[in-house]
C-alpha positions as CSV (number, residue, x, y, z in Angstrom):
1,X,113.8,127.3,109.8
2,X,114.5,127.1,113.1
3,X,116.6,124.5,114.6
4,X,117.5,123.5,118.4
5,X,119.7,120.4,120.2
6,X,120.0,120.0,123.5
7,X,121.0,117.5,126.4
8,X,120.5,115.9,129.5
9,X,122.2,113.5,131.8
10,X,119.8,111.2,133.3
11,X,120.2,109.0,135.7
12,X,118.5,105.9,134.9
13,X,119.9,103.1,132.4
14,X,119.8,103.7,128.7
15,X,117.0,100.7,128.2
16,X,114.6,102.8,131.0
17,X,115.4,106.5,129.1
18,X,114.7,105.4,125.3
19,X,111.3,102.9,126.5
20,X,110.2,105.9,128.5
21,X,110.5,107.6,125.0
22,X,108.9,105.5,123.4
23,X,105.3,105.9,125.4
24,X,104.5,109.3,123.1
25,X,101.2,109.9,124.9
26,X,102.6,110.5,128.2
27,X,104.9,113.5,126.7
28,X,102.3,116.0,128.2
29,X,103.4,114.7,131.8
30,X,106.6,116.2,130.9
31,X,106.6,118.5,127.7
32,X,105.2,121.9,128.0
33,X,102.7,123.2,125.0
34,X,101.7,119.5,124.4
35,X,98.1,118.8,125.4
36,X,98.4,115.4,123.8
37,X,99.5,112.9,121.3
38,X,98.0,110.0,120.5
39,X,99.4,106.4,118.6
40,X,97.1,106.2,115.9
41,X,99.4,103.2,114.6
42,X,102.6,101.6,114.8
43,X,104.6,104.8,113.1
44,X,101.6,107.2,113.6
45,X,101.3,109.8,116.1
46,X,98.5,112.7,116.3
47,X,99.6,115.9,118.1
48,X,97.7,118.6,119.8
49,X,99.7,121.6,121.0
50,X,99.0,125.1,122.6
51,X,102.4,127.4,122.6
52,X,102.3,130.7,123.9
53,X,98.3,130.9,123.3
54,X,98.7,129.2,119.5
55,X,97.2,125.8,118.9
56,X,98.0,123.6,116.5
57,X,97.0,120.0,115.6
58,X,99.8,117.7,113.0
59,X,100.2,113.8,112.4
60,X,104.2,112.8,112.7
61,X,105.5,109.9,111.6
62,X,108.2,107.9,113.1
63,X,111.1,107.6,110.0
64,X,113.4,106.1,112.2
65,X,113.5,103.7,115.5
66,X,116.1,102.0,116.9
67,X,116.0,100.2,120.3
68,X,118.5,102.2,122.9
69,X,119.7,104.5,120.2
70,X,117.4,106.7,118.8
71,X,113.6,107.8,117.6
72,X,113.1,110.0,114.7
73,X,109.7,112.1,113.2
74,X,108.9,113.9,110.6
75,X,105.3,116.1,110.3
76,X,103.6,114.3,107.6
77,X,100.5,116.7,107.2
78,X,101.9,119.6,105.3
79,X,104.3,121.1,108.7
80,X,107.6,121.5,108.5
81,X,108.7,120.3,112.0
82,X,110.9,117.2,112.2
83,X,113.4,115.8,115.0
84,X,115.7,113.0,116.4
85,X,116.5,112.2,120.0
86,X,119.4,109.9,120.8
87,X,120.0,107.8,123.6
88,X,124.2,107.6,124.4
89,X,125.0,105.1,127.4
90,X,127.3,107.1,130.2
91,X,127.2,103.9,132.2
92,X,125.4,101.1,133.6
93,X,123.3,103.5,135.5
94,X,123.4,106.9,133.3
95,X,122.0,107.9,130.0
96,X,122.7,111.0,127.9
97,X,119.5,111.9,126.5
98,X,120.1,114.6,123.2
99,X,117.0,116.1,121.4
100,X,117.5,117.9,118.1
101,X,114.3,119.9,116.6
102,X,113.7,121.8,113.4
103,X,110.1,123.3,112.4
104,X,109.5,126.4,110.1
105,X,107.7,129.1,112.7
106,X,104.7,130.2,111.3
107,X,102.6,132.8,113.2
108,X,104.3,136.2,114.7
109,X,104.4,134.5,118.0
110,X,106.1,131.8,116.9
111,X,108.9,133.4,114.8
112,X,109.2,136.0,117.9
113,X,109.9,133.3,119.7
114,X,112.3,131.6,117.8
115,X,114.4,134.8,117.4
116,X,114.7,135.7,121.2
117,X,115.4,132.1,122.1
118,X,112.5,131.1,123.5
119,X,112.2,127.5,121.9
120,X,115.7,126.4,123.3
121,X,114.5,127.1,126.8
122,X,111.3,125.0,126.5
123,X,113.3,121.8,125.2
124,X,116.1,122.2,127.8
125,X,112.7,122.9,130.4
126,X,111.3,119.6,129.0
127,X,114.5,117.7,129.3
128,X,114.5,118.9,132.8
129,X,111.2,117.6,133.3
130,X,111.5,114.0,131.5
131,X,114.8,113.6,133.9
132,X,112.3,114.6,137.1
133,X,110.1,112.3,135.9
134,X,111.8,109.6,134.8
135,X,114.5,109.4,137.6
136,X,111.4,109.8,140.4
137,X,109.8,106.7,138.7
138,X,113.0,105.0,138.3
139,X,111.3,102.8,135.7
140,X,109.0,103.3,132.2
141,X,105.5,103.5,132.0
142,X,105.9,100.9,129.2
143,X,108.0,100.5,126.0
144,X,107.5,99.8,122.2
145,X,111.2,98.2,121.2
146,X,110.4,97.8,117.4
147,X,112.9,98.5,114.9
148,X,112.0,101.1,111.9
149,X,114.2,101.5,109.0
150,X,114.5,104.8,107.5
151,X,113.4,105.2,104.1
152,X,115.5,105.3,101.5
């Protein structure tokens, strides 16, 4: 299984960083390897990805959502890929943002990859790129501020 956690400082307030978050279909203006995701309901998302010349398609479910705190998924189609990202208030004006990732590499590629570090430099790449893009626009593209409960 592979595993990765990383963080970023941004500088926007902790309400703008986790209801950009929130707005899973605009992860491709920021997230390399994702072509798209799509809400297909209130805890449903459908992914499309393309890594290092491999495709895959999985539906993800959002186990855990707290306003300002934190967003959790787990693959619910057979994948094992699963994650959290927090939200921690510096101050009035900065937000840590921390992502923490664990899938099961599948293909040669993928598990090559994994083993020379590759994954850990596209999240901290993608962090870099949500900070660009969220401190340019100084605002969300929108927000979804329901609360979802873990189950037990």
């Amino acid at each position: 299984m592979s595993s990765v956690t990383e963080s970023i400082d941004v500088q926007v307030p902790v309400r703008t960083a986790y209801n950009q978050w929130t707005q899973f279909e605009s992860f491709p203006e920021f997230m390399g390897g994702v072509e798209s995701v799509t809400q297909t309901g209130e805890t449903m998302t459908h992914w499309k990805t393309k890594i290092a010349g491999v495709e895959r398609e999985f539906d993800a479910a959002i186990t855990e959502q707290h306003p300002d705190e934190r967003v959790a998924w787990k693959a619910v189609d057979g994948k094992s890929h699963a994650g959290v990202v927090t939200f921690h208030r510096l101050s009035d004006s900065e937000t840590k943002v921390t992502v923490q990732m664990d899938w099961e590499a599948e293909s040669l590629v993928e598990k090559a990859g994994a083993a020379i570090g590759a994954d850990d430099r596209q999240i901290k790449k993608d962090l870099a790129r949500f900070k660009e893009f969220i401190e340019s626009r100084g605002s969300a593209t929108g927000a979804w501020r329901g609360d979802v409960t873990p189950p037990k």
